[in-house]
DRENTORKOL-3810 file (N, C-alpha, C; in nm, 4 decimals):
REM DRENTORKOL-3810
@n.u->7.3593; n.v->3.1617; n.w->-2.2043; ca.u->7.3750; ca.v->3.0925; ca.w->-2.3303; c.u->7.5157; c.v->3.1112; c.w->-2.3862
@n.u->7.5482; n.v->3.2252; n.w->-2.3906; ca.u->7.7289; ca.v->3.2693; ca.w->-2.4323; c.u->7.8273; c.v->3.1588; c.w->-2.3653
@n.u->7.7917; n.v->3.1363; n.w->-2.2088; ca.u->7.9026; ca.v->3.0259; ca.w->-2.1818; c.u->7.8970; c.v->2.9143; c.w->-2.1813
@n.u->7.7272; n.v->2.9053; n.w->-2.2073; ca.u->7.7200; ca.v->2.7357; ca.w->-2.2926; c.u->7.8142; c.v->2.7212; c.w->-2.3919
@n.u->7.8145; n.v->2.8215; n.w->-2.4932; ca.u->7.8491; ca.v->2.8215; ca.w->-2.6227; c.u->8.0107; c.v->2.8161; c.w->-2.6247
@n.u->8.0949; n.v->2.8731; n.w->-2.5763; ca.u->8.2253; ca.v->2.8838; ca.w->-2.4907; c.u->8.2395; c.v->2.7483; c.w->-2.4579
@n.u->8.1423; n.v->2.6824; n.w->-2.3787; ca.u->8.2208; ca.v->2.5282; ca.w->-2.2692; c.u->8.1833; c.v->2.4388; c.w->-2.4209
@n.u->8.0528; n.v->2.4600; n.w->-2.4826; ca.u->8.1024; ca.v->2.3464; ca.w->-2.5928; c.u->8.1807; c.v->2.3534; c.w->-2.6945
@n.u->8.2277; n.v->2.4835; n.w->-2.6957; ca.u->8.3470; ca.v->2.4756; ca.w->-2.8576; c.u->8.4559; c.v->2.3991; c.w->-2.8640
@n.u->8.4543; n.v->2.2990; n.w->-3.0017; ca.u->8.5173; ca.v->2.2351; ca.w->-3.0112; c.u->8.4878; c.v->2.1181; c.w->-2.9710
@n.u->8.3950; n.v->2.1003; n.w->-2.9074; ca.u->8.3511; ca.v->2.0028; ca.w->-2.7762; c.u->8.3015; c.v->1.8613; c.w->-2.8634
@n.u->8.4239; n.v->1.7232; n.w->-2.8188; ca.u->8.3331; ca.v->1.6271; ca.w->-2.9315; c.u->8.2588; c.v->1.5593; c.w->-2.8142
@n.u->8.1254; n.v->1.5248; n.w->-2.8323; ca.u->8.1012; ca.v->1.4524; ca.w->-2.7488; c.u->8.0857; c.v->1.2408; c.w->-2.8166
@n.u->8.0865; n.v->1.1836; n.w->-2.6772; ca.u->8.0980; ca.v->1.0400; ca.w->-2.7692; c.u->8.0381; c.v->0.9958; c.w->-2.7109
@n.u->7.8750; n.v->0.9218; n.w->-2.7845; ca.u->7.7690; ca.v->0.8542; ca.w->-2.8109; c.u->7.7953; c.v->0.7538; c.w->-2.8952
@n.u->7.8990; n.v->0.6368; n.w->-2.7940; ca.u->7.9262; ca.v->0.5073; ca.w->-2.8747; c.u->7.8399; c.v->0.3924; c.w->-2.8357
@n.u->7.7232; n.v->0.4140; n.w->-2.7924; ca.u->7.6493; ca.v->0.3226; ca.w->-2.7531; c.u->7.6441; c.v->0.2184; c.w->-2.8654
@n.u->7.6877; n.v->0.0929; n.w->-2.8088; ca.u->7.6498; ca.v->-0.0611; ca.w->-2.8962; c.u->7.5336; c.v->-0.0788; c.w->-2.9707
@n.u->7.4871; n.v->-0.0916; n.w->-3.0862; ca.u->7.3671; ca.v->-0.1044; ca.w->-3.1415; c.u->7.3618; c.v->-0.2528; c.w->-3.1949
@n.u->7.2580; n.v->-0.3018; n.w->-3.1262; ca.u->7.2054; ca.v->-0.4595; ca.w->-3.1453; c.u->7.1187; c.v->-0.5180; c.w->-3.2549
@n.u->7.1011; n.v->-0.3822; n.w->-3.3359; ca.u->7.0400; ca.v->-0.4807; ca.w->-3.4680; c.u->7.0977; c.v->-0.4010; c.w->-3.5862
@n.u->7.0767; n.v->-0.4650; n.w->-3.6778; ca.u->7.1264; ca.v->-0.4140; ca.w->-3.8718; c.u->7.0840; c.v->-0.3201; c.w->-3.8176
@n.u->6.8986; n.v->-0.2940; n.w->-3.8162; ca.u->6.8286; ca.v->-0.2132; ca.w->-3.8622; c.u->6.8752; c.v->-0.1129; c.w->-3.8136
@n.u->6.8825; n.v->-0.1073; n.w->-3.6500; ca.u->6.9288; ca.v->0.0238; ca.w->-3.5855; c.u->7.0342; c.v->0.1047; c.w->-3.6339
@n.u->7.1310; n.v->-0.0004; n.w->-3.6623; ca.u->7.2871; ca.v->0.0663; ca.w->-3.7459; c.u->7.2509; c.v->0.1026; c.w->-3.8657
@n.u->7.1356; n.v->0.0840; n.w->-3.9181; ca.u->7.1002; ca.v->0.1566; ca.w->-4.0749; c.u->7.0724; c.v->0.2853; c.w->-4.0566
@n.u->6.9988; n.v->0.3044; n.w->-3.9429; ca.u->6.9106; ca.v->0.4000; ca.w->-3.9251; c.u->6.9660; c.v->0.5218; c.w->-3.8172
@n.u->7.1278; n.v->0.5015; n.w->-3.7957; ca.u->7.1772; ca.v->0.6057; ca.w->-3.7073; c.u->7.2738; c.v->0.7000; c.w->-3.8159
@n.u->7.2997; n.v->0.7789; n.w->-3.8041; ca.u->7.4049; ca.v->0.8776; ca.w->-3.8720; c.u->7.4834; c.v->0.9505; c.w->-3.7988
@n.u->7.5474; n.v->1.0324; n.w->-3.8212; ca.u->7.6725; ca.v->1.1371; ca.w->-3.7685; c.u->7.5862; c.v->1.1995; c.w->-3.7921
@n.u->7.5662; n.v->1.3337; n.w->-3.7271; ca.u->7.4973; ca.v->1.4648; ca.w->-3.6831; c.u->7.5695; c.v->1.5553; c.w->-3.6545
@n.u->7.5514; n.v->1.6752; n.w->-3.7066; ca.u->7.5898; ca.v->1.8205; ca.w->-3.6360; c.u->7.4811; c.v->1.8986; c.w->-3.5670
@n.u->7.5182; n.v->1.9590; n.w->-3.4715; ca.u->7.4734; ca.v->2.0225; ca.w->-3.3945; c.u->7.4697; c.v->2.1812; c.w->-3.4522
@n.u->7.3521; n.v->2.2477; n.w->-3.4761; ca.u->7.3625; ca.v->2.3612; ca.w->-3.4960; c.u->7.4278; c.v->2.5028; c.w->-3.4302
@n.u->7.5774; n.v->2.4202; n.w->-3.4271; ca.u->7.6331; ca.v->2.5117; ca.w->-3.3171; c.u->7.7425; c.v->2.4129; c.w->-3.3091
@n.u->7.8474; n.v->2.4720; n.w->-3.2303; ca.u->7.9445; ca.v->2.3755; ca.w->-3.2083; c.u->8.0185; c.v->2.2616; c.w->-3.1437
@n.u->7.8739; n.v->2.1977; n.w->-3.1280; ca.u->7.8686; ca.v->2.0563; ca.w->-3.0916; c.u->7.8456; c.v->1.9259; c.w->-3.1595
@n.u->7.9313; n.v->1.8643; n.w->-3.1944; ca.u->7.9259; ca.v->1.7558; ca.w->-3.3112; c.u->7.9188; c.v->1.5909; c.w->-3.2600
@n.u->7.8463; n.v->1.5106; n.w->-3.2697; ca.u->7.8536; ca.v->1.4086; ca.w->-3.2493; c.u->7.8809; c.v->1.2986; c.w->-3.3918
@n.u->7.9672; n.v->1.1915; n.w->-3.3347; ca.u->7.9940; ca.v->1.0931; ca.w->-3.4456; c.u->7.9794; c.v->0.9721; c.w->-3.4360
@n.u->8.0070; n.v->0.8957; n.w->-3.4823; ca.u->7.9898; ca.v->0.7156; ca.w->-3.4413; c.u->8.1173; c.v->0.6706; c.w->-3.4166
@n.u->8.0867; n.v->0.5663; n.w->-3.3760; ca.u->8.2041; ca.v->0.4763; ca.w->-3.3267; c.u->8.3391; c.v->0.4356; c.w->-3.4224
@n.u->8.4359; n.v->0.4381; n.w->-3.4133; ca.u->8.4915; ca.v->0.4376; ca.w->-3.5408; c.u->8.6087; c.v->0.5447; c.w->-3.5419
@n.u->8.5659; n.v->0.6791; n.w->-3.5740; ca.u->8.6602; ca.v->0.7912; ca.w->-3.5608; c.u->8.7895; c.v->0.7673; c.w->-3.4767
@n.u->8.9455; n.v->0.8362; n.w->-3.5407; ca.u->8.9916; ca.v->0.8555; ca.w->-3.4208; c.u->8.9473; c.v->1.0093; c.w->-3.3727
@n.u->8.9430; n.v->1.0166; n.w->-3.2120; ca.u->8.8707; ca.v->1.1406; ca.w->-3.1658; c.u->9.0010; c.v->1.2755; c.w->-3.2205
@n.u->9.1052; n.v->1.2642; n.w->-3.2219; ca.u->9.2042; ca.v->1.4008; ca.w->-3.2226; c.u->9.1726; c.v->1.4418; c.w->-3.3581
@n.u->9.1030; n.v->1.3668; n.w->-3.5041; ca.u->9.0679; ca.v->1.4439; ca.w->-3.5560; c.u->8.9423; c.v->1.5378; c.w->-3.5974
@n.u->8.8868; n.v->1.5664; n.w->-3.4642; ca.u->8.7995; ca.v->1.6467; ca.w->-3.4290; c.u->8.8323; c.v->1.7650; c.w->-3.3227
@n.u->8.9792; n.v->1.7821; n.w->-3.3234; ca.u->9.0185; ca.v->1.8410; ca.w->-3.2146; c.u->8.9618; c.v->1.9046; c.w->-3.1245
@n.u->8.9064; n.v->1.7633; n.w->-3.0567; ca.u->8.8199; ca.v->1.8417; ca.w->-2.8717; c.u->8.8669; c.v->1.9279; c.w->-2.7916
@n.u->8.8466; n.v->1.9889; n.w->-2.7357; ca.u->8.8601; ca.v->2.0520; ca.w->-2.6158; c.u->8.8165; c.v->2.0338; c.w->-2.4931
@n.u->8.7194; n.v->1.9316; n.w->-2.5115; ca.u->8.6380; ca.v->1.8145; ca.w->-2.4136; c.u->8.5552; c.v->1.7024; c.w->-2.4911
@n.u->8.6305; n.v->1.5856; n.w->-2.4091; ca.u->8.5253; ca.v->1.4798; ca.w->-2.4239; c.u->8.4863; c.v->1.4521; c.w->-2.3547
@n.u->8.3546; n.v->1.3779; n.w->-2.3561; ca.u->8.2469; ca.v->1.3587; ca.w->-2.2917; c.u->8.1795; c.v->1.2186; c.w->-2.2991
@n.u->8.2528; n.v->1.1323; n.w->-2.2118; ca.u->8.1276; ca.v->0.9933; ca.w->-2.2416; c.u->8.0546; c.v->0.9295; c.w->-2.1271
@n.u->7.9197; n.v->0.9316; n.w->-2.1643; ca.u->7.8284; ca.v->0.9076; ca.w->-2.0412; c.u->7.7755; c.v->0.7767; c.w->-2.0346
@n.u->7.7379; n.v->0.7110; n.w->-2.0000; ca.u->7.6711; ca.v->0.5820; ca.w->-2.0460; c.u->7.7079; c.v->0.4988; c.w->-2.1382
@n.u->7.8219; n.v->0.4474; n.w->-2.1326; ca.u->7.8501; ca.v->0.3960; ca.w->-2.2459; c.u->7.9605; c.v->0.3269; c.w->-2.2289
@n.u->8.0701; n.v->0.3322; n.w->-2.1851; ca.u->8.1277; ca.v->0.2254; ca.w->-2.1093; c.u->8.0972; c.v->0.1294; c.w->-2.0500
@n.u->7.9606; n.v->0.0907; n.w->-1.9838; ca.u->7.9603; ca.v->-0.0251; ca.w->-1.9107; c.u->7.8892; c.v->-0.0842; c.w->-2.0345
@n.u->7.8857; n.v->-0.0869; n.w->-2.2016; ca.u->7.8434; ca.v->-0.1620; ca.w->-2.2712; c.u->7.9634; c.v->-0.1905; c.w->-2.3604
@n.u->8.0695; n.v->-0.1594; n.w->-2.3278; ca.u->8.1140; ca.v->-0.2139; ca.w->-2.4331; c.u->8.1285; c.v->-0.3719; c.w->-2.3881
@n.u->8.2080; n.v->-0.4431; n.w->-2.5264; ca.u->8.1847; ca.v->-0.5572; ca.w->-2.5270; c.u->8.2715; c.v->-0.6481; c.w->-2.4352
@n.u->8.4495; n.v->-0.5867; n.w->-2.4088; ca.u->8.5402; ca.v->-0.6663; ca.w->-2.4372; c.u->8.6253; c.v->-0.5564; c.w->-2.3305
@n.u->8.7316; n.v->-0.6299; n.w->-2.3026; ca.u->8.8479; ca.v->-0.5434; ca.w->-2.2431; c.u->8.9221; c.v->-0.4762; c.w->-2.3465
@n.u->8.9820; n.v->-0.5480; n.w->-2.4339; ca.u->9.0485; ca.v->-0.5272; ca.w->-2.5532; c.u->8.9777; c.v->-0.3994; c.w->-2.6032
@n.u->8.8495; n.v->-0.4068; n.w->-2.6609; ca.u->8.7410; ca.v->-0.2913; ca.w->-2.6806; c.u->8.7857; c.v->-0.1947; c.w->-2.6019
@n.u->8.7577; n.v->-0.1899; n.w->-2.4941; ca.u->8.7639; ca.v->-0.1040; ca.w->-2.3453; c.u->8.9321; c.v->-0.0234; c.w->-2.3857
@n.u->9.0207; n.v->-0.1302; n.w->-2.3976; ca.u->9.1387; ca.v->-0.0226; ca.w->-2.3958; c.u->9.1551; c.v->0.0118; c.w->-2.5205
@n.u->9.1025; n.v->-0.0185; n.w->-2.6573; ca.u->9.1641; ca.v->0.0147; ca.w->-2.7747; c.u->9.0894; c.v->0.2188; c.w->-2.7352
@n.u->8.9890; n.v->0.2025; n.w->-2.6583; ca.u->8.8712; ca.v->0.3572; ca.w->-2.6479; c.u->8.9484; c.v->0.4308; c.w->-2.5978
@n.u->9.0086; n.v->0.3478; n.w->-2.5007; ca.u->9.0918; ca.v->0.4503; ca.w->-2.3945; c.u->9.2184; c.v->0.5028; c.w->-2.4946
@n.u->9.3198; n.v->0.4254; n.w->-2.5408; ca.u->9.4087; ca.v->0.4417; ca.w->-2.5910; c.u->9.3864; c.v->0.6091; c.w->-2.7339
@n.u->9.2527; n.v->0.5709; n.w->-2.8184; ca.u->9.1683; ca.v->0.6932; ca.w->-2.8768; c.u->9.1700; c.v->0.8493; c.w->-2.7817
@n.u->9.0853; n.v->0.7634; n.w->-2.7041; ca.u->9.0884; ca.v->0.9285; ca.w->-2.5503; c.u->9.2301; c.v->0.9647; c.w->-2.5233
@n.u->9.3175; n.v->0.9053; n.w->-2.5094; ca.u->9.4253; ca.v->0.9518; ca.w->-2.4735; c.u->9.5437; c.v->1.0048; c.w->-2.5851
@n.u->9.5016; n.v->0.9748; n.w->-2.6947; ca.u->9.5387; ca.v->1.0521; ca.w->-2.8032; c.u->9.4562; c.v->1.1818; c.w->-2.8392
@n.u->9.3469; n.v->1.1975; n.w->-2.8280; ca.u->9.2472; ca.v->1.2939; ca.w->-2.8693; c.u->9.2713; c.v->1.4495; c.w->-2.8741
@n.u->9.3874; n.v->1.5028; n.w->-2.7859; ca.u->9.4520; ca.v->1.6135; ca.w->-2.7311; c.u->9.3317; c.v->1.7087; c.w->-2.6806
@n.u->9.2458; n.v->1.6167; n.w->-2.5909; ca.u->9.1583; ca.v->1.7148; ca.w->-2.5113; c.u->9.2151; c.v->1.7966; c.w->-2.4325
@n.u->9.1875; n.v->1.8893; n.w->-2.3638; ca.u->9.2088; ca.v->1.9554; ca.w->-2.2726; c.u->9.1019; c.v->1.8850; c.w->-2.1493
@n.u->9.0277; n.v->1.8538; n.w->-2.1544; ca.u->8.9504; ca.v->1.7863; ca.w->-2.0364; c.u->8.8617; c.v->1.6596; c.w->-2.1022
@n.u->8.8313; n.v->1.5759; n.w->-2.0443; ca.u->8.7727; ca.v->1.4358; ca.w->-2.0191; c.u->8.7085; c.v->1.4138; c.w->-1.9051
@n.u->8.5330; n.v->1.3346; n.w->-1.9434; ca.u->8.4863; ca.v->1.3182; ca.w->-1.8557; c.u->8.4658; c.v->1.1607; c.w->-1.8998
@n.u->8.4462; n.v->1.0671; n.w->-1.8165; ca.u->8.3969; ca.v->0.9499; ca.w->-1.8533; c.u->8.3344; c.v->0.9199; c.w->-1.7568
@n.u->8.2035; n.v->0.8359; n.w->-1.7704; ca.u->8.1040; ca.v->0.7633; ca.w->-1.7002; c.u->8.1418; c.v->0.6120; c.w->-1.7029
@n.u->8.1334; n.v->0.5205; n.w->-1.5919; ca.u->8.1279; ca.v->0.4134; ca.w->-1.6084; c.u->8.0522; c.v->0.3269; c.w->-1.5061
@n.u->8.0430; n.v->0.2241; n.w->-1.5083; ca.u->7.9736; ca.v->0.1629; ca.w->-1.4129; c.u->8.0908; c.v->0.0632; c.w->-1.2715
@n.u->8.1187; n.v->0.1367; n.w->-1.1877; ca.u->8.2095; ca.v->0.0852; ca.w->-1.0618; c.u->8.1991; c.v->-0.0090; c.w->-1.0724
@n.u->8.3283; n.v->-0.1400; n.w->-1.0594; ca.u->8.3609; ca.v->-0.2512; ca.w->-1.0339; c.u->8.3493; c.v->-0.2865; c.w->-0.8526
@n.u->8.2487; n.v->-0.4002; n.w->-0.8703; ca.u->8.3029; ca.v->-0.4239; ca.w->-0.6755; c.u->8.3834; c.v->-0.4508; c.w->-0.6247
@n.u->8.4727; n.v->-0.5121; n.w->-0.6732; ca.u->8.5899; ca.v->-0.5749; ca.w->-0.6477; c.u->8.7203; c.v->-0.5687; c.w->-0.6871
@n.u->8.6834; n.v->-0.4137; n.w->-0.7836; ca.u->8.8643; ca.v->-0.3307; ca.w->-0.7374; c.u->8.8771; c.v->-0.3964; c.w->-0.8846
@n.u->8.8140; n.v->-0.4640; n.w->-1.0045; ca.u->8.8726; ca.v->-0.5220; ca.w->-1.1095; c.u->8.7938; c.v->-0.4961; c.w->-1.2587
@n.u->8.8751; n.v->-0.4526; n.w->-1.3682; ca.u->8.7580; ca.v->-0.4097; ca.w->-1.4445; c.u->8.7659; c.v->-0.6045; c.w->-1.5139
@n.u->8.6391; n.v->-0.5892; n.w->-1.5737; ca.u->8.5698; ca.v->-0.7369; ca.w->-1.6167; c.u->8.5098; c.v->-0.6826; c.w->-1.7010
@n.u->8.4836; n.v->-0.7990; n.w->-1.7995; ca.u->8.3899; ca.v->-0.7716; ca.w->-1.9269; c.u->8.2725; c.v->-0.9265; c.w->-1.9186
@n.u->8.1679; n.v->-0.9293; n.w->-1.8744; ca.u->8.0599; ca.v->-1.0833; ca.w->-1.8698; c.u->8.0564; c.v->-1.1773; c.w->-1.9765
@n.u->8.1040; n.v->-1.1369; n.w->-2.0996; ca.u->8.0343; ca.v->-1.1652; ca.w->-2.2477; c.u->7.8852; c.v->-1.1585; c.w->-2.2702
@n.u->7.8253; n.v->-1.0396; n.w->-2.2170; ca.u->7.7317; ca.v->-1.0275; ca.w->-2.2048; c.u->7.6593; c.v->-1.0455; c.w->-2.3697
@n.u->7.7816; n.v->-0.9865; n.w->-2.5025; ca.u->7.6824; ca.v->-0.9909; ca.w->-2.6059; c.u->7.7195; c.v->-1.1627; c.w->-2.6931
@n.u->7.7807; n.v->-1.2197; n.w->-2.5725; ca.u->7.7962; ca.v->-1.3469; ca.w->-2.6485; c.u->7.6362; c.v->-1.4385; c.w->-2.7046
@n.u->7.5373; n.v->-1.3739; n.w->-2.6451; ca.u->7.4427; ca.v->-1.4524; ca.w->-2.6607; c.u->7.3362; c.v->-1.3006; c.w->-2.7087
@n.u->7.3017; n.v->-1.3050; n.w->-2.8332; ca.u->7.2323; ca.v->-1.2300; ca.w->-2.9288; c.u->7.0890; c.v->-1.1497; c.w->-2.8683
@n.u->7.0253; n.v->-1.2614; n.w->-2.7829; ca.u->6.9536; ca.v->-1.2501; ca.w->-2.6913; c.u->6.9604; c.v->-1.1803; c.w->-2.5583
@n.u->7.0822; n.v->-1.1590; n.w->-2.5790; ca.u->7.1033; ca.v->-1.0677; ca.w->-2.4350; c.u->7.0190; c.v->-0.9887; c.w->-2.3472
@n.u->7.0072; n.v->-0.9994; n.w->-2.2243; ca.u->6.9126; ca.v->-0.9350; ca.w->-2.1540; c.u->6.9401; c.v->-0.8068; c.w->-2.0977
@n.u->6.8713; n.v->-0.6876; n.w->-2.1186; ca.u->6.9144; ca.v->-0.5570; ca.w->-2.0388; c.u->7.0035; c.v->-0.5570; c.w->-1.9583
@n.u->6.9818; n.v->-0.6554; n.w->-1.8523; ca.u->7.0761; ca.v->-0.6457; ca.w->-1.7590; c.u->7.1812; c.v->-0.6940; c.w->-1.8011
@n.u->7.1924; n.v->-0.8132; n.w->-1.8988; ca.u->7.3224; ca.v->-0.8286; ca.w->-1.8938; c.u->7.4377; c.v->-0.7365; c.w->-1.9748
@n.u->7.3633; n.v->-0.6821; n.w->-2.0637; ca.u->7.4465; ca.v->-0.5483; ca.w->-2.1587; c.u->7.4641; c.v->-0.4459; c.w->-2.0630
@n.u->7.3954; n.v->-0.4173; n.w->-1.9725; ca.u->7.4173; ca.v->-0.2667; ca.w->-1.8477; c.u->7.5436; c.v->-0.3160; c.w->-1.7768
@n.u->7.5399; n.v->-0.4134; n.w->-1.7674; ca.u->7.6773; ca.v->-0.5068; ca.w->-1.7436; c.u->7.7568; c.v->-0.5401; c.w->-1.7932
@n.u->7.7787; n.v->-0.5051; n.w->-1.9145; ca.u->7.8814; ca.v->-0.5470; ca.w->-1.9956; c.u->8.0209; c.v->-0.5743; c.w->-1.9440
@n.u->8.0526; n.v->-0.4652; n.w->-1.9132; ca.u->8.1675; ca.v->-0.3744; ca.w->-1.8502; c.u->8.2132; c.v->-0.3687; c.w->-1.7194
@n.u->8.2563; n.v->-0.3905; n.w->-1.6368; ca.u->8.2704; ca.v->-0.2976; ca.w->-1.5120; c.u->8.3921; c.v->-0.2826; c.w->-1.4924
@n.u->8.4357; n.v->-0.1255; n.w->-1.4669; ca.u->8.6202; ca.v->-0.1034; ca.w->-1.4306; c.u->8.6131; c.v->-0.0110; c.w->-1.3090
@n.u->8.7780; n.v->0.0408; n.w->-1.2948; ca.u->8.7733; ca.v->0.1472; ca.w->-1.2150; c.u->8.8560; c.v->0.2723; c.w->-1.2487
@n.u->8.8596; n.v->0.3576; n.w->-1.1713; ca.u->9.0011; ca.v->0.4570; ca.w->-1.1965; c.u->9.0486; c.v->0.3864; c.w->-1.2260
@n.u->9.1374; n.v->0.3150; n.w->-1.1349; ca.u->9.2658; ca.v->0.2669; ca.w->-1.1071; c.u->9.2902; c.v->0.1833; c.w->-1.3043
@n.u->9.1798; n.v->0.1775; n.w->-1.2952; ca.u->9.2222; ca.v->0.1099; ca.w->-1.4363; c.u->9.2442; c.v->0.1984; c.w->-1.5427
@n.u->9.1385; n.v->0.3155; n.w->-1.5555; ca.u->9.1318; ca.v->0.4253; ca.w->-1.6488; c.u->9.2792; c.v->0.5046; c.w->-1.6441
@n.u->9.2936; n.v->0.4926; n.w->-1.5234; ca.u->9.4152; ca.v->0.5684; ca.w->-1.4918; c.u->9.5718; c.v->0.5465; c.w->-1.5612
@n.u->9.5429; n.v->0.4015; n.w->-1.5376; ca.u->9.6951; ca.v->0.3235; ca.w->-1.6017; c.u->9.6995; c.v->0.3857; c.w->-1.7572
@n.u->9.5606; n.v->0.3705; n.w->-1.7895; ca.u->9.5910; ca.v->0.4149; ca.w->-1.9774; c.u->9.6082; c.v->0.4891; c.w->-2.0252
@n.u->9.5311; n.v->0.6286; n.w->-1.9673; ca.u->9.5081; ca.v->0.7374; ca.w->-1.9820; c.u->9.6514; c.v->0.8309; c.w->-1.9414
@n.u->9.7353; n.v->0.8548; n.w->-2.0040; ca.u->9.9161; ca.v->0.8339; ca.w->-2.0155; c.u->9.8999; c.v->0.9509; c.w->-1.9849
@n.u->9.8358; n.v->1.0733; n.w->-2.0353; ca.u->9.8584; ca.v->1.2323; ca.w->-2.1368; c.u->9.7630; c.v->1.2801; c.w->-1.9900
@n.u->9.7222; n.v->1.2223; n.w->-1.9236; ca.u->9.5729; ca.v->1.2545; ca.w->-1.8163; c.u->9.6187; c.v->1.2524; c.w->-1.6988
@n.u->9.5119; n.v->1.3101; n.w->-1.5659; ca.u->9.5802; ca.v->1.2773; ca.w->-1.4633; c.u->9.4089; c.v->1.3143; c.w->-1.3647
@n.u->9.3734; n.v->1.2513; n.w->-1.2933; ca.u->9.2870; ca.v->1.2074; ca.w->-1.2096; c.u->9.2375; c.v->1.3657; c.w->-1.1614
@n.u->9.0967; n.v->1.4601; n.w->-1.2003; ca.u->9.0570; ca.v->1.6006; ca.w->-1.1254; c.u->8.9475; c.v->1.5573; c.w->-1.0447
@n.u->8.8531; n.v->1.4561; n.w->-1.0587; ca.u->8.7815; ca.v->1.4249; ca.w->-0.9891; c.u->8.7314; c.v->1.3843; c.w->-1.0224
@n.u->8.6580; n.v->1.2899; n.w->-0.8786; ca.u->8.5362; ca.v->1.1686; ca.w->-0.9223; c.u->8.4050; c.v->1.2041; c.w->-0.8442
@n.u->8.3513; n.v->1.1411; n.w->-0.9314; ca.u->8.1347; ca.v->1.1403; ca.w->-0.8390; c.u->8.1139; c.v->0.9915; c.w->-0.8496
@n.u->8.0808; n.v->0.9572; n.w->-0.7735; ca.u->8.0194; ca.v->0.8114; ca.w->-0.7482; c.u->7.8414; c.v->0.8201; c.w->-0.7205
@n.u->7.8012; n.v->0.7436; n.w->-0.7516; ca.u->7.6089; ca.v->0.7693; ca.w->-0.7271; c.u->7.5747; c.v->0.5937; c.w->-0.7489
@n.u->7.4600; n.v->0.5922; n.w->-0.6750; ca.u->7.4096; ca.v->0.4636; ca.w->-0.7010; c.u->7.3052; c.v->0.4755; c.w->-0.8449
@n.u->7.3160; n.v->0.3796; n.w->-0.9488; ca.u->7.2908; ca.v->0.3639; ca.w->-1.0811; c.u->7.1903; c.v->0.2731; c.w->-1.1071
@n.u->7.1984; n.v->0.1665; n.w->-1.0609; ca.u->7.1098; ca.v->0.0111; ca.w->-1.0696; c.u->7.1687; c.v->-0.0878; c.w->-1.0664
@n.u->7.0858; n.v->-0.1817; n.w->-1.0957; ca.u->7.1513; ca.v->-0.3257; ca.w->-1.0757; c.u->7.2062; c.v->-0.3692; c.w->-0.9676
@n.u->7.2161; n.v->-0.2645; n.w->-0.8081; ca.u->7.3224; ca.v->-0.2846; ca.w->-0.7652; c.u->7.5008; c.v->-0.2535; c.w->-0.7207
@n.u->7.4723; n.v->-0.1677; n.w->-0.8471; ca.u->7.6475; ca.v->-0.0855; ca.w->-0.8930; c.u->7.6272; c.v->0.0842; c.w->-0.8710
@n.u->7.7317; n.v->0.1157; n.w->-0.8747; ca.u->7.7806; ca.v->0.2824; ca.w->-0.8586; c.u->7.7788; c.v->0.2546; c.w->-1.0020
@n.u->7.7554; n.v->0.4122; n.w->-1.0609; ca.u->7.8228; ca.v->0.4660; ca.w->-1.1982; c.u->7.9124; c.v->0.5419; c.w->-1.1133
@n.u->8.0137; n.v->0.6087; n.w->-1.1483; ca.u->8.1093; ca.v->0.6991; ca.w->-1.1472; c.u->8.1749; c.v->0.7877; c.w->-1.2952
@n.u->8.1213; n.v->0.8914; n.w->-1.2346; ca.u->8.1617; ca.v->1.0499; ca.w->-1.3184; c.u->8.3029; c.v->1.0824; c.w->-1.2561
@n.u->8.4115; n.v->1.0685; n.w->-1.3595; ca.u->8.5808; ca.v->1.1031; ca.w->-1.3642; c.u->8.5943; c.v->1.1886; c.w->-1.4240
@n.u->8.6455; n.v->1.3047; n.w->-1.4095; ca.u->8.6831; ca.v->1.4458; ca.w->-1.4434; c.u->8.8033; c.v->1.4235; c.w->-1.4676
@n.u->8.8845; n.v->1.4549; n.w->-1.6111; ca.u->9.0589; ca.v->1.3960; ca.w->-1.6441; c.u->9.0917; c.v->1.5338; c.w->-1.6903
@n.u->9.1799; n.v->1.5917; n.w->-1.6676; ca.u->9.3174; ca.v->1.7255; ca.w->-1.7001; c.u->9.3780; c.v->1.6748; c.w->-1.7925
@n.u->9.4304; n.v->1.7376; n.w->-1.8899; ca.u->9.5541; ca.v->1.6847; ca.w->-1.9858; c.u->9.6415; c.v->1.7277; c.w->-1.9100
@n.u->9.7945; n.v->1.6660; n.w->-1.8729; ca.u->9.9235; ca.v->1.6937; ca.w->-1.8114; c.u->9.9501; c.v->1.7911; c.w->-1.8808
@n.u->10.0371; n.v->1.8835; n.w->-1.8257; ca.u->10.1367; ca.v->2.0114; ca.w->-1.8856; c.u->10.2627; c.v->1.9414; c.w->-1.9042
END
């Protein structure tokens, strides 16, 4: 438990998952963790929570937009983590894309799990302050890899 407590200090984690109705966005809040793990909403810039790790799992392959996609990255790469993990959902074809999956209100599971798809190579270009510690690739659904990226802050 001590080096749980150690790996999360400071630790912001980011639970920016897209929320598709009023109601849901009425009904979410910022939370603390009884301990020193804090979660927030979408919105924040992350460095003034000064992480020591971020953490985003699931949640990239919903955002909406490319533009979206890099304004997050550009956040992460200000944040002055010491480490970064991001989850995303692998591109097949070497290209990140956005479907307009929430162009239509109605959107179907699949097409929001889809929102998104990038790669390193893309995370990489943005992520200025970062530099590539490692990747996990796994089969996810739909068809696609997610991939788990492990990022260093440069010295």
């Amino acid at each position: 438990m001590a080096l749980a407590a150690v790996f999360l200090a400071k630790c912001f984690w980011s639970n920016l998952a897209l929320l598709r109705t009023r109601a849901s966005i009425s009904r979410r809040r910022p939370w603390t963790w009884p301990g020193p793990l804090c979660a927030l909403l979408a919105g924040p810039q992350f460095h003034e929570s000064t992480p020591d790790l971020f953490v985003c799992q699931q949640v990239i392959q919903h955002f909406p937009s490319i533009a979206y996609f890099e304004t997050f990255l550009a956040n992460v790469d200000a944040s002055g983590a010491q480490d970064v993990m991001l989850h995303f959902r692998q591109s097949k074809d070497g290209k990140t894309a956005a479907g307009g999956a929430y162009a239509n209100s109605a959107g179907a599971v699949r097409d929001v799990s889809l929102a998104l798809l990038t790669t390193v190579a893309f995370i990489s270009e943005r992520l200025l302050h970062y530099e590539l510690s490692w990747t996990v690739s796994k089969y996810m659904s739909l068809g696609y890899n997610g991939t788990f990226s492990g990022w260093r802050r440069k010295v």
